[in-house]
ROLOGU-145603 format. One record per atom (N, C-alpha, C): residue in three letters; x, y, z; atom name. Coordinates in Angstrom, 1 decimal, decimal comma. Example, Ala and Ser with C-alpha at 12.3 -4.5 7.8 and 13.67 -1.06 7.14 Angstrom:
<atoms>
ALA;13,2;-5,7;7,8;N
ALA;12,3;-4,5;7,8;CA
ALA;13,2;-3,3;7,8;C
SER;12,8;-2,2;7,1;N
SER;13,7;-1,1;7,1;CA
SER;12,9;0,0;7,9;C
</atoms>
This chain:
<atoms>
UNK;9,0;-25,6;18,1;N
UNK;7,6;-25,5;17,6;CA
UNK;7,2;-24,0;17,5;C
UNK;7,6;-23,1;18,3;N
UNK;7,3;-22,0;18,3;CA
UNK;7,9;-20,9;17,0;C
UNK;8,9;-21,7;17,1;N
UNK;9,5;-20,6;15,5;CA
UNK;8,7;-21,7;14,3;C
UNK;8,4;-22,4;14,1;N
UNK;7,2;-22,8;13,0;CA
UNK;6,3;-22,3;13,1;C
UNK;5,2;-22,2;14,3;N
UNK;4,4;-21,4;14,5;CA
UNK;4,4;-20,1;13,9;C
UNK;6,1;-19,3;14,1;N
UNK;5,8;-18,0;14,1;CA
UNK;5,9;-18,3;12,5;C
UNK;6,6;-19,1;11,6;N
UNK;6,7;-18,9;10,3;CA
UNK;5,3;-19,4;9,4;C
UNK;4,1;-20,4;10,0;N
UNK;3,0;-20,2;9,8;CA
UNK;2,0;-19,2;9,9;C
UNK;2,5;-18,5;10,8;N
UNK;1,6;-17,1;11,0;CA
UNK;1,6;-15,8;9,8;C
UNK;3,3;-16,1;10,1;N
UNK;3,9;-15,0;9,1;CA
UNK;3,2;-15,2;7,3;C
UNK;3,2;-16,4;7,4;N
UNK;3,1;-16,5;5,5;CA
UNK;1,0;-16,7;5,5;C
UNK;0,8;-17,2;6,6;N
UNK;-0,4;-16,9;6,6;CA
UNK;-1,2;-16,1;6,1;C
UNK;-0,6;-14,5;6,9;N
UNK;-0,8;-13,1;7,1;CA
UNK;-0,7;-12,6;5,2;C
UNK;0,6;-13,0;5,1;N
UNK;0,9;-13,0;4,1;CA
UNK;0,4;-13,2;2,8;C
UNK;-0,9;-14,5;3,0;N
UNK;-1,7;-14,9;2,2;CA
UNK;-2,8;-14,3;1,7;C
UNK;-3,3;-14,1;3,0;N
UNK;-4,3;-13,0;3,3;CA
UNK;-4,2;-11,6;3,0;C
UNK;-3,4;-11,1;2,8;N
UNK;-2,8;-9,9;2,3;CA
UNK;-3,0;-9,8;0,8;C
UNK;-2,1;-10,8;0,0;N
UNK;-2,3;-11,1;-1,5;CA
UNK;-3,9;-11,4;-1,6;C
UNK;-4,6;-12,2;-1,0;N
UNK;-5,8;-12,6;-1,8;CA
UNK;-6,8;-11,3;-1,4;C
UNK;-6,5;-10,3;-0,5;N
UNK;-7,4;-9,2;-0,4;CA
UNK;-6,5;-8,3;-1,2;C
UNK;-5,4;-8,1;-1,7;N
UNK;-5,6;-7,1;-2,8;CA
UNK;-5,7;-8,1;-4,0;C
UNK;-6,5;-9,1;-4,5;N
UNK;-6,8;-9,7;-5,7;CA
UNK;-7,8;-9,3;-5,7;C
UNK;-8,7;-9,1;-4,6;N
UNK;-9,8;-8,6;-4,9;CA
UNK;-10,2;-7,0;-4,8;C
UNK;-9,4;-6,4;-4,6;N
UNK;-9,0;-4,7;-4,6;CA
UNK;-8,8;-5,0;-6,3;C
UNK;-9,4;-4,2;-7,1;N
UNK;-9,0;-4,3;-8,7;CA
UNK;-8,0;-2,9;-8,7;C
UNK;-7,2;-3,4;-9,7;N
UNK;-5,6;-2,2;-9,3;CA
UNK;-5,8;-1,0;-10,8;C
UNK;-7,5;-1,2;-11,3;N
UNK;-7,4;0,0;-11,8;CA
UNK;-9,0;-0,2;-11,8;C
UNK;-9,6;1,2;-12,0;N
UNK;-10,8;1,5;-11,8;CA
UNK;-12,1;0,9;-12,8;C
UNK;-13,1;0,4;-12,1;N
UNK;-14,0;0,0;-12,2;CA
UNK;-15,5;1,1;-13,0;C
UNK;-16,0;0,1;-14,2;N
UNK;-17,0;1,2;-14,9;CA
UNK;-18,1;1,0;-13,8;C
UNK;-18,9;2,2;-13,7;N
UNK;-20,0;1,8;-12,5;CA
UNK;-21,3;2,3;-13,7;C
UNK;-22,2;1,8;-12,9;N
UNK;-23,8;2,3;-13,5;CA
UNK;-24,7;2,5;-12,9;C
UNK;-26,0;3,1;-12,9;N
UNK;-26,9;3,1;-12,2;CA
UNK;-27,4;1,6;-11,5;C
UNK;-27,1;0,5;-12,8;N
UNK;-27,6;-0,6;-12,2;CA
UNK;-26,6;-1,1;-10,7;C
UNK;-25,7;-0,9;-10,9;N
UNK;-24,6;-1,8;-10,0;CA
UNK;-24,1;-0,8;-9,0;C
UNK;-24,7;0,4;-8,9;N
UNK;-23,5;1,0;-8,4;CA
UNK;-23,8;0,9;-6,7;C
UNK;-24,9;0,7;-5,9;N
UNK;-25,4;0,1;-5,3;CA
UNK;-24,6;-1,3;-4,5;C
UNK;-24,7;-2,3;-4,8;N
UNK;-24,0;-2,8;-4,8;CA
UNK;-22,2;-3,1;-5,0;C
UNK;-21,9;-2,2;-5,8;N
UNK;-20,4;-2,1;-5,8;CA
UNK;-19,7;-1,2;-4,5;C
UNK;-20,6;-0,2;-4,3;N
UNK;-20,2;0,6;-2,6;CA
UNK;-20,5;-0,1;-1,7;C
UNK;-21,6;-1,0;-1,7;N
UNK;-21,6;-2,3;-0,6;CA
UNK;-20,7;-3,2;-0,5;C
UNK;-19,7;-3,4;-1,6;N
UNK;-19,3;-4,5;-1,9;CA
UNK;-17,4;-4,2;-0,8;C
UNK;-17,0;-3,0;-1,2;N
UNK;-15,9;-2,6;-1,1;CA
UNK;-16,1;-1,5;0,4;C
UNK;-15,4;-1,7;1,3;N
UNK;-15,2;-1,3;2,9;CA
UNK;-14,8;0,2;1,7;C
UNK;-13,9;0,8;0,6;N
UNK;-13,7;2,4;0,3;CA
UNK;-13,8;2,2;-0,7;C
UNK;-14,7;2,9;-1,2;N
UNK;-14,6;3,1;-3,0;CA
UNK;-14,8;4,7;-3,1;C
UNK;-14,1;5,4;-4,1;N
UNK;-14,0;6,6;-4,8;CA
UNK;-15,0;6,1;-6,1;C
UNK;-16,3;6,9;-6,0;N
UNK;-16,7;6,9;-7,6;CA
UNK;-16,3;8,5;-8,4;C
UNK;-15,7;8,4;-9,5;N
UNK;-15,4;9,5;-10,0;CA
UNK;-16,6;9,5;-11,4;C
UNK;-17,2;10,9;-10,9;N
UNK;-18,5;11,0;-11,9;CA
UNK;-18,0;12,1;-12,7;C
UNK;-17,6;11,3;-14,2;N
UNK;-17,4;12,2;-15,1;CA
UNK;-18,4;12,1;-16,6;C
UNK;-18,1;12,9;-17,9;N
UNK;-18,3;13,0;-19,0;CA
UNK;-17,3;13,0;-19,7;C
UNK;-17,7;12,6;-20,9;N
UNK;-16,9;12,4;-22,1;CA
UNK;-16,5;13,7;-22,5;C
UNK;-17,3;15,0;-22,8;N
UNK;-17,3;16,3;-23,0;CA
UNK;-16,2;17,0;-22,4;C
UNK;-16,1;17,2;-21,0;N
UNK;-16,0;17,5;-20,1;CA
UNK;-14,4;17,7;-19,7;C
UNK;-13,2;18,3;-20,3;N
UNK;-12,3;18,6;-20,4;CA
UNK;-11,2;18,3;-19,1;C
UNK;-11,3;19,0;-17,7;N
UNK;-11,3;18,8;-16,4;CA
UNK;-11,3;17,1;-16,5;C
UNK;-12,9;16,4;-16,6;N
UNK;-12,6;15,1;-16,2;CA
UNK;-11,5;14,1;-17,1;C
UNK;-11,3;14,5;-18,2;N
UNK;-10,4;13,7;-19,0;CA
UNK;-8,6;14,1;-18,3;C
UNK;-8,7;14,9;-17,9;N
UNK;-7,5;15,6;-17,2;CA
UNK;-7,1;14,6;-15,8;C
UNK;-8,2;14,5;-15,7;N
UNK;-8,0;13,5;-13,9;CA
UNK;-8,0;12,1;-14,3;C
UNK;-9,0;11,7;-15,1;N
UNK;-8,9;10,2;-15,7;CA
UNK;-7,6;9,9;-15,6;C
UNK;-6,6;10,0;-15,9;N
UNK;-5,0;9,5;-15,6;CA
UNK;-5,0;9,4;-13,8;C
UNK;-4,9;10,2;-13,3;N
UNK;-4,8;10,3;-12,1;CA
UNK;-5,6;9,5;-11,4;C
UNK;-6,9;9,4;-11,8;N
UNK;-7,4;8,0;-11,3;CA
UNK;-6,7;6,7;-11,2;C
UNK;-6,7;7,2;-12,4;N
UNK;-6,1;5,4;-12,9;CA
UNK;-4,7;4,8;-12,2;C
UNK;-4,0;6,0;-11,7;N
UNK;-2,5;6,1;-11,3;CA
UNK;-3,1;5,4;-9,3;C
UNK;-4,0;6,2;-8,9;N
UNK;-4,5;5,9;-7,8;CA
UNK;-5,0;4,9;-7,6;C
UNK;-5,7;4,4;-8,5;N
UNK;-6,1;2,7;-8,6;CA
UNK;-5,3;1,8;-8,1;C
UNK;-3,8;2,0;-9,1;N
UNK;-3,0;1,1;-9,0;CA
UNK;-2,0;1,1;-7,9;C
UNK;-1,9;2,3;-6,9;N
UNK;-1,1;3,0;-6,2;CA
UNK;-1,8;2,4;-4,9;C
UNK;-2,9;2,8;-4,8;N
UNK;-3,8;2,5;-3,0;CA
UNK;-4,6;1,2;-3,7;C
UNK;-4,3;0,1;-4,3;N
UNK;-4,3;-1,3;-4,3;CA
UNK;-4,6;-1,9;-3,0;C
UNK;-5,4;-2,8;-2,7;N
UNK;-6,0;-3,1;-1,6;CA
UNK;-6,0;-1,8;-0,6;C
UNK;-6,6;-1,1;-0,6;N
UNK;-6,9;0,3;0,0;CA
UNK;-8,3;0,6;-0,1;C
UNK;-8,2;1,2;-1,4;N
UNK;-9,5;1,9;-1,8;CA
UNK;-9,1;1,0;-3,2;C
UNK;-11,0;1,2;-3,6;N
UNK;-11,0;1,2;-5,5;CA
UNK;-11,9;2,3;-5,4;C
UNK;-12,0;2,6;-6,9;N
UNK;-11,4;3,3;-7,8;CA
UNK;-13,1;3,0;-8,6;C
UNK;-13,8;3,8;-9,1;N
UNK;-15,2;3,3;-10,0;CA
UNK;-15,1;4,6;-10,6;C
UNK;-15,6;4,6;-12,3;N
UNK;-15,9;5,6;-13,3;CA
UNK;-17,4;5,5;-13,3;C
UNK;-18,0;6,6;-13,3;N
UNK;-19,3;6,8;-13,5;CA
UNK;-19,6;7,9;-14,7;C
UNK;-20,0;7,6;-15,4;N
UNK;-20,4;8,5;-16,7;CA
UNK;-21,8;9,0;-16,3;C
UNK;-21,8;10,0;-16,0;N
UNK;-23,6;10,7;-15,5;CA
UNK;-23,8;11,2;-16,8;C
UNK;-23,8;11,0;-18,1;N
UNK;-24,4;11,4;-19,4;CA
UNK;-25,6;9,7;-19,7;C
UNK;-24,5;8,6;-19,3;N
UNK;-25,0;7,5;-20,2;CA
UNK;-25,7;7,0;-18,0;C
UNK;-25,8;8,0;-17,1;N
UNK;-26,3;7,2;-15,8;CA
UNK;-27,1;8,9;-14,8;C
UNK;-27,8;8,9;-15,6;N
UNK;-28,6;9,9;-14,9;CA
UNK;-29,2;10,2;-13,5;C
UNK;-29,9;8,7;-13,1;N
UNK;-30,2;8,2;-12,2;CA
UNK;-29,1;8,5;-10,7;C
UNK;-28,1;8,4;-10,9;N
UNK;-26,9;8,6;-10,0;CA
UNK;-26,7;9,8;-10,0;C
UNK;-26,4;10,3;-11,0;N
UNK;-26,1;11,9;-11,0;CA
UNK;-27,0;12,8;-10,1;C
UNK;-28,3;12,6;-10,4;N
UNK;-29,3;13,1;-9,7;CA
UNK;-29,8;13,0;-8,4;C
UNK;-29,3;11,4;-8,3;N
UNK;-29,8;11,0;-6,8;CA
UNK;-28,6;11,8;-5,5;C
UNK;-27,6;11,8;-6,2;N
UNK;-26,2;12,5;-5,4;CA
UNK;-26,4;14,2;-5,7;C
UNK;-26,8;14,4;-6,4;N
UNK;-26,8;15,9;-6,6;CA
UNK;-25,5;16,6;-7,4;C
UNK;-25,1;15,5;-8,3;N
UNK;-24,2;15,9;-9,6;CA
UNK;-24,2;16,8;-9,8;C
UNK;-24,0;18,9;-9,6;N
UNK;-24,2;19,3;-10,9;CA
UNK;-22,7;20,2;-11,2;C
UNK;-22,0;19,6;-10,8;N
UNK;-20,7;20,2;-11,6;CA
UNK;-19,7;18,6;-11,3;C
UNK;-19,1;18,5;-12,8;N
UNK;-18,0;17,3;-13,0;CA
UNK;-16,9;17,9;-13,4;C
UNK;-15,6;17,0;-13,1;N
UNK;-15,5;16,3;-12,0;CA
UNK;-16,3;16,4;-10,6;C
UNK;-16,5;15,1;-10,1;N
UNK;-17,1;14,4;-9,0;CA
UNK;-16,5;14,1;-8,3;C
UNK;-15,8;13,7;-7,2;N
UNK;-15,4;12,3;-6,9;CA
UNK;-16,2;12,1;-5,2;C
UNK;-17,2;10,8;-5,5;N
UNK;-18,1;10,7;-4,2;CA
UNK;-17,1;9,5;-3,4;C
UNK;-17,4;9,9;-2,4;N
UNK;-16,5;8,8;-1,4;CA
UNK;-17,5;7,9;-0,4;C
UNK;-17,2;6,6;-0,8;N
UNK;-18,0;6,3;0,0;CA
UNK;-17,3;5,3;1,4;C
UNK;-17,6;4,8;2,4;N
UNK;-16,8;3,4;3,3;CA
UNK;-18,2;3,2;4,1;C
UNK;-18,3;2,2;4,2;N
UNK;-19,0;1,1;4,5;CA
UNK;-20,4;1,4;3,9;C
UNK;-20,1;1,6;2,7;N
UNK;-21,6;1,8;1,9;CA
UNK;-22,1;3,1;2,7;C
UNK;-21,4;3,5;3,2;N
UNK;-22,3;5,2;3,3;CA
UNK;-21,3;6,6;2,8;C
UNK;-22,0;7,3;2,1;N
UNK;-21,3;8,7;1,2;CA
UNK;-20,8;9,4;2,7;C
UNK;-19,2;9,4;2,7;N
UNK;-18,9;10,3;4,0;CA
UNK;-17,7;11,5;3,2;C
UNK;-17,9;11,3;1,9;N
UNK;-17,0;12,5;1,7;CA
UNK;-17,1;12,8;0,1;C
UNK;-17,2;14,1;-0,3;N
UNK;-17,5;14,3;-2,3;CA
UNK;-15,7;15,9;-2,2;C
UNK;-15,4;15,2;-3,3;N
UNK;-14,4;15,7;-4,3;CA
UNK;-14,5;16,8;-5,0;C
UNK;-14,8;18,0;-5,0;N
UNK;-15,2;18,6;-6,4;CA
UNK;-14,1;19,2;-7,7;C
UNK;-14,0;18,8;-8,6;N
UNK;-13,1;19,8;-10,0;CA
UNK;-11,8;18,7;-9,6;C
UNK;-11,2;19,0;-10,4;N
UNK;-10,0;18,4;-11,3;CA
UNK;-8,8;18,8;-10,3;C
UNK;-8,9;17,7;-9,3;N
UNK;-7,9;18,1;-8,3;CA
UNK;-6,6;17,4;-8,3;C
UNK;-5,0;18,2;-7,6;N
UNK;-4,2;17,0;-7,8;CA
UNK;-4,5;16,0;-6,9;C
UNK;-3,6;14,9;-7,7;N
UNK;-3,0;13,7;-6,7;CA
UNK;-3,0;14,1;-5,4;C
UNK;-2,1;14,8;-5,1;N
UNK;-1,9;14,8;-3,6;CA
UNK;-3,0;15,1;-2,8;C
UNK;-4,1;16,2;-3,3;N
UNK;-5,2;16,4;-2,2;CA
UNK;-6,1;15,4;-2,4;C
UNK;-5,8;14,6;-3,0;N
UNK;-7,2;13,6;-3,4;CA
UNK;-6,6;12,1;-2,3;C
UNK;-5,4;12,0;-2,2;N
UNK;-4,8;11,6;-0,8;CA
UNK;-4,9;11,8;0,4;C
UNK;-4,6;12,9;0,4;N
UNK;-5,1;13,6;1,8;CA
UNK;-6,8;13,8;2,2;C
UNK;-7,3;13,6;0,9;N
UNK;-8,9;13,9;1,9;CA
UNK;-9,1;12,5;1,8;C
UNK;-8,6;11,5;0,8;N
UNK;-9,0;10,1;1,6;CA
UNK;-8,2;9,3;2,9;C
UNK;-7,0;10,1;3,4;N
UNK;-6,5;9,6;4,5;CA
UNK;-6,9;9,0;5,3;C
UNK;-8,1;9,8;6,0;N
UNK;-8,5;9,6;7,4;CA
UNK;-9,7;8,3;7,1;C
UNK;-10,3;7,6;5,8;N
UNK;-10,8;6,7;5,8;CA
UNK;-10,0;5,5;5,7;C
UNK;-8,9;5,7;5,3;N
UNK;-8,1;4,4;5,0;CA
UNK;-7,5;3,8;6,2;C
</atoms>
């Protein structure tokens, strides 16, 4: 009985694993003033990256987001915030240079990103929340 046990445990675990990265989306999320509130409530780490369309730098990282989405899957997600078409957010955080990237865990802002950074430091400064 005990090695059943341990093979119910194991696939259990296992279960639980898949259905919490089903709910980790494995590429990033459009955010808005309306939802965005709720979406850092929703997820224990979310990265919102507050960019523009204009904005040269943010279209440079957009990939690298998106690479990170699918990379720290059940980890962190991953939210786009357009502060042209979401003013309301830009201002309430104190937006004034994009790239952004606000970090938030357990719905509170504990860490911001600034400029068009690589992959690797954008790892490293989310390390210590994951």
């Amino acid at each position: 009985m005990d090695e059943l046990e341990s093979i119910r445990q194991r696939k259990m675990e296992e279960l639980q694993k898949t259905l919490q990265e089903r709910q980790y989306p494995a590429a990033p999320i459009i955010l808005t003033d309306a939802d965005l509130d709720q979406s850092v409530s929703r997820y224990p780490l979310i990265v919102v990256d507050c960019w523009a369309q204009w904005c040269g730098p943010c279209r440079m990282l957009s990939p690298v987001i998106d690479e990170l989405a699918a990379e720290l899957q059940g980890k962190v997600v991953f939210g786009k915030l357009n502060v042209d078409e979401n003013k309301m957010t830009a201002a309430k955080f104190g937006i004034s240079s994009i790239p952004a990237m606000l970090v938030f865990k357990e719905g509170m802002l504990v860490d911001r990103i600034i400029g068009a950074v690589p992959k690797q430091r954008i790892i490293e400064k989310l390390q210590p929340f994951m």
